[in-house]
C-alpha positions as CSV (number, residue, x, y, z in Angstrom):
1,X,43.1,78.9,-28.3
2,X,46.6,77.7,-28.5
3,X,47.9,74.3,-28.5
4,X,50.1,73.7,-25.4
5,X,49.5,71.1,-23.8
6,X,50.7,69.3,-26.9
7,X,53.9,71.7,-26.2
8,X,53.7,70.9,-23.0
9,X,53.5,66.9,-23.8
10,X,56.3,67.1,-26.4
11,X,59.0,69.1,-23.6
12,X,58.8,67.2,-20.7
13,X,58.7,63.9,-22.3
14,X,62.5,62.6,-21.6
15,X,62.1,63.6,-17.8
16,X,58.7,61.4,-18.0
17,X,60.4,58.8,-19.6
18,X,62.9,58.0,-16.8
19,X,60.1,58.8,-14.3
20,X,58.4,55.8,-15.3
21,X,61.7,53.9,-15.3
22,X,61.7,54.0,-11.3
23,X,62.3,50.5,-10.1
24,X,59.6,51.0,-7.7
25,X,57.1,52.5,-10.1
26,X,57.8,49.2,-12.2
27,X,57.8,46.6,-9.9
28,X,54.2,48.4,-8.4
29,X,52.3,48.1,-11.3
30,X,53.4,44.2,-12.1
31,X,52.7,43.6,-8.4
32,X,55.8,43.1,-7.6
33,X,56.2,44.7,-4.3
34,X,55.8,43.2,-0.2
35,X,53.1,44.8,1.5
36,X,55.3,46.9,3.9
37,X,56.5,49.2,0.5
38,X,52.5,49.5,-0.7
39,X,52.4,50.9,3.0
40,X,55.3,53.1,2.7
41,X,53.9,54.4,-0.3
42,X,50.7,55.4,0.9
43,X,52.0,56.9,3.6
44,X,54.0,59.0,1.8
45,X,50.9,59.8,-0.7
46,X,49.4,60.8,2.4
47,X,52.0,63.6,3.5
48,X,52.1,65.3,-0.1
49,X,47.7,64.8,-0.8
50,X,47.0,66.2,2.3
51,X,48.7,69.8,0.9
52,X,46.8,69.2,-2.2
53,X,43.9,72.0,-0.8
54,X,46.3,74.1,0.8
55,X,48.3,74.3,-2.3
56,X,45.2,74.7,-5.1
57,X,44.0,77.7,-2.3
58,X,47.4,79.2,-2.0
59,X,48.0,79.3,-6.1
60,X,44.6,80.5,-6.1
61,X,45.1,83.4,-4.4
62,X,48.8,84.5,-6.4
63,X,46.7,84.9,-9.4
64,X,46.3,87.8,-11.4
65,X,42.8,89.2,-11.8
66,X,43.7,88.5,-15.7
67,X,43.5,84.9,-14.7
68,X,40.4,85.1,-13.3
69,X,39.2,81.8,-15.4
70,X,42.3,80.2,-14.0
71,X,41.1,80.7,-10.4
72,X,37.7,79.3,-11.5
73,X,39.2,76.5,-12.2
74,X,41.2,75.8,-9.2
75,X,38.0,76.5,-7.0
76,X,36.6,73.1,-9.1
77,X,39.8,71.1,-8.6
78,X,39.4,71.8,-4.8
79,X,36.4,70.3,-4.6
80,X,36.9,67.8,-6.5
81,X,40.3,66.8,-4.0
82,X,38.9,68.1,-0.9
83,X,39.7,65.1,1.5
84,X,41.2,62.5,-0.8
85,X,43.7,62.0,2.1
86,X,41.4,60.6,4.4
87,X,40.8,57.7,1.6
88,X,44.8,57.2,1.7
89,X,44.4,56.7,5.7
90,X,41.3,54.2,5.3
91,X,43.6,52.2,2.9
92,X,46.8,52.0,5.4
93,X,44.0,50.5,8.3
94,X,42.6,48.1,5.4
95,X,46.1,47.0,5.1
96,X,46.7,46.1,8.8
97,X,48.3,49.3,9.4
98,X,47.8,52.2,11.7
99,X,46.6,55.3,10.3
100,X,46.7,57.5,13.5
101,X,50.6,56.2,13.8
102,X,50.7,58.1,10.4
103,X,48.6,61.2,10.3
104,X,50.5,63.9,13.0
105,X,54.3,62.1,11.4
106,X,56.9,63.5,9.2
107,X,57.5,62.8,5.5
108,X,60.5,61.2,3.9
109,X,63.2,63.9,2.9
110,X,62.2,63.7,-0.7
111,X,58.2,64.5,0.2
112,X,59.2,67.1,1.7
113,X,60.8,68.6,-0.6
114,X,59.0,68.3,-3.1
115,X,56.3,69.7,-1.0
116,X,58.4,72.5,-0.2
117,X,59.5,73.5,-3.8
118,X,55.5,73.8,-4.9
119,X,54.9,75.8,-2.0
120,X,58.0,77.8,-2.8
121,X,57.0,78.3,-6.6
122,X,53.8,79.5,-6.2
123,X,55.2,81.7,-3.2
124,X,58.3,83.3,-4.7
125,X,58.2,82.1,-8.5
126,X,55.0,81.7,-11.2
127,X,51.9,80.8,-9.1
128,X,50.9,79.5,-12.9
129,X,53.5,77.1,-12.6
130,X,51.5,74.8,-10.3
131,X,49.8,73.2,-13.0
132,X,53.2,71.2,-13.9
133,X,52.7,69.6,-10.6
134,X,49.1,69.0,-11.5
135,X,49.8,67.3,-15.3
136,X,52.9,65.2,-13.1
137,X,51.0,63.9,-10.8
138,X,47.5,63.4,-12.5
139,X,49.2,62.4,-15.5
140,X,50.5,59.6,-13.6
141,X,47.4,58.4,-11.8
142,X,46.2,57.9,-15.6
143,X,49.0,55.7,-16.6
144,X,49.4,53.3,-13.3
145,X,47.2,54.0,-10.5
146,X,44.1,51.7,-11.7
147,X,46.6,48.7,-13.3
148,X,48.6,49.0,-10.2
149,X,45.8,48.6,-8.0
150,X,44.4,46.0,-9.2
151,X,48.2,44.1,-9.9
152,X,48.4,44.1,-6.5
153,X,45.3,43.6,-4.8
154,X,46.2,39.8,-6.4
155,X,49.5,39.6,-5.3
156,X,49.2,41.1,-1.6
157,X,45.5,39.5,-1.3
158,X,44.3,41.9,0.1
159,X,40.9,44.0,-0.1
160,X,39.1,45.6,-2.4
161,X,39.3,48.9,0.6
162,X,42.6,49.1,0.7
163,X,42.8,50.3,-2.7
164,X,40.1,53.0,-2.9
165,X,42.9,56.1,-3.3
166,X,44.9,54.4,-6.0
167,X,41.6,52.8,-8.1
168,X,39.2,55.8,-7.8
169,X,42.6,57.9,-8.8
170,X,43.2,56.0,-12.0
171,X,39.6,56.5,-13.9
172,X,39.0,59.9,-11.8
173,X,41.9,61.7,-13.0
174,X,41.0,60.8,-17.2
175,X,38.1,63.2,-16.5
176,X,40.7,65.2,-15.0
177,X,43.3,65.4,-17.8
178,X,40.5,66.1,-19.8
179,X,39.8,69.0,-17.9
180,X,43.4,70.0,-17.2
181,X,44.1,70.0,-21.6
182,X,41.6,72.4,-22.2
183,X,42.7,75.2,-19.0
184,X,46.3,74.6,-21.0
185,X,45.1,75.2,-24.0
186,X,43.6,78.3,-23.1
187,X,47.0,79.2,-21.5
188,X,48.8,81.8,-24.0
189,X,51.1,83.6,-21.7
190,X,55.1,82.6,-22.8
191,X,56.2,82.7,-19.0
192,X,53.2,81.1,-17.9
193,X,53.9,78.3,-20.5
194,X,57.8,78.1,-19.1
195,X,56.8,78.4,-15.8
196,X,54.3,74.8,-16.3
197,X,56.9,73.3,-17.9
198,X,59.7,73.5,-15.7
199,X,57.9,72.8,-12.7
200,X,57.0,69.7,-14.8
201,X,60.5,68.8,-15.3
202,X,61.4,69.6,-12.6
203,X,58.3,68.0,-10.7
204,X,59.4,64.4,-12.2
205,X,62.4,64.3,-10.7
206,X,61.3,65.5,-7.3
207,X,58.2,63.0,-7.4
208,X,60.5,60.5,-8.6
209,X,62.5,60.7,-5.6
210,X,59.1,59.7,-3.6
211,X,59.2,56.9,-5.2
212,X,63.2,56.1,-4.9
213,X,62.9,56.6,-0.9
214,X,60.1,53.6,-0.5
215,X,61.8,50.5,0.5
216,X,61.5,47.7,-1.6
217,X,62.0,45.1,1.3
């Protein structure tokens, strides 16, 4: 068993570093944000969970009968985020808002593409790759999601519901990078390694543009 999520850890740490800089990440989890940019975030966690299935069942299929283990895993990682949009909706009406106004729009430009370049990777590049979007993104919910709920469920006064994507998130996705270490670890494959790691990098900057495109007033 090799050691690359350590690897893994140790190469995309600058681009994480100045992911967690984003002014809106910062002022999110001290609370510091009006309730129309918690809005505006959720709704664009909305436009990029809801192509969490589609993506898991598309990378899925690119595999490699070599990688069989791989799609083993990905058939667990669908169930577990089967859905999970559907909470993101419930939050936006527990904030006042109205989810149906939401669920047939478009994206920001920079959800889109960063949408687009996942599709696009596991399409035309690494299907392997994927699983820097995964470590992005869960990696996160481990850092913020739970602090940041609860930060500003005090300042917004608002509801327990209309946190239940960003709380259940933050202690859902420790089991999760639990899980997501050991299918690196097993990953021994050079390109396969590359491929996760720049789609990392790469993934930091394009979910970091999420973040930059939510309004802070």
């Amino acid at each position: 068993m090799s050691h690359f999520f350590e690897q893994l850890q140790t190469e995309t740490q600058s681009a994480r570093e100045q992911f967690l800089q984003i002014e809106q990440l910062v002022r999110g989890a001290s609370g510091d944000i009006p309730l129309a940019s918690y809005i505006a975030y959720l709704v664009q966690a909305y436009h990029h969970v809801k192509h969490t299935v589609p993506l898991l069942m598309a990378c899925g299929s690119r595999l490699p009968v070599e990688k069989e283990w791989l799609r083993a895993a990905i058939a667990e990682y669908i169930e577990e985020e089967n859905g999970h949009q559907e909470w993101i909706l419930n939050d936006i009406k527990a904030c006042g808002g109205d989810p149906e106004e939401y669920r047939y729009g478009m994206p920001n430009p920079a959800t889109e593409l960063m949408v687009a370049y996942a599709y696009d990777t596991i399409q035309r590049g690494n299907p392997v790759g994927f699983f820097g979007m995964v470590l992005v993104l869960e990696g996160t919910s481990v850092q913020l999601a739970t602090h940041a709920a609860a930060t500003m469920r005090e300042s917004l006064n608002l509801p327990e519901s209309a946190f239940s994507y960003l709380s259940s998130h933050g202690s859902l996705d420790i089991s999760h990078m639990d899980f997501f270490r050991s299918l690196m670890n097993r990953l021994e494959d050079k390109d396969d390694q590359q491929a996760v790691i720049h789609m990392a990098n790469m993934m930091y900057r394009l979910y970091g543009d999420v973040f930059r495109s939510i309004p802070l007033n």
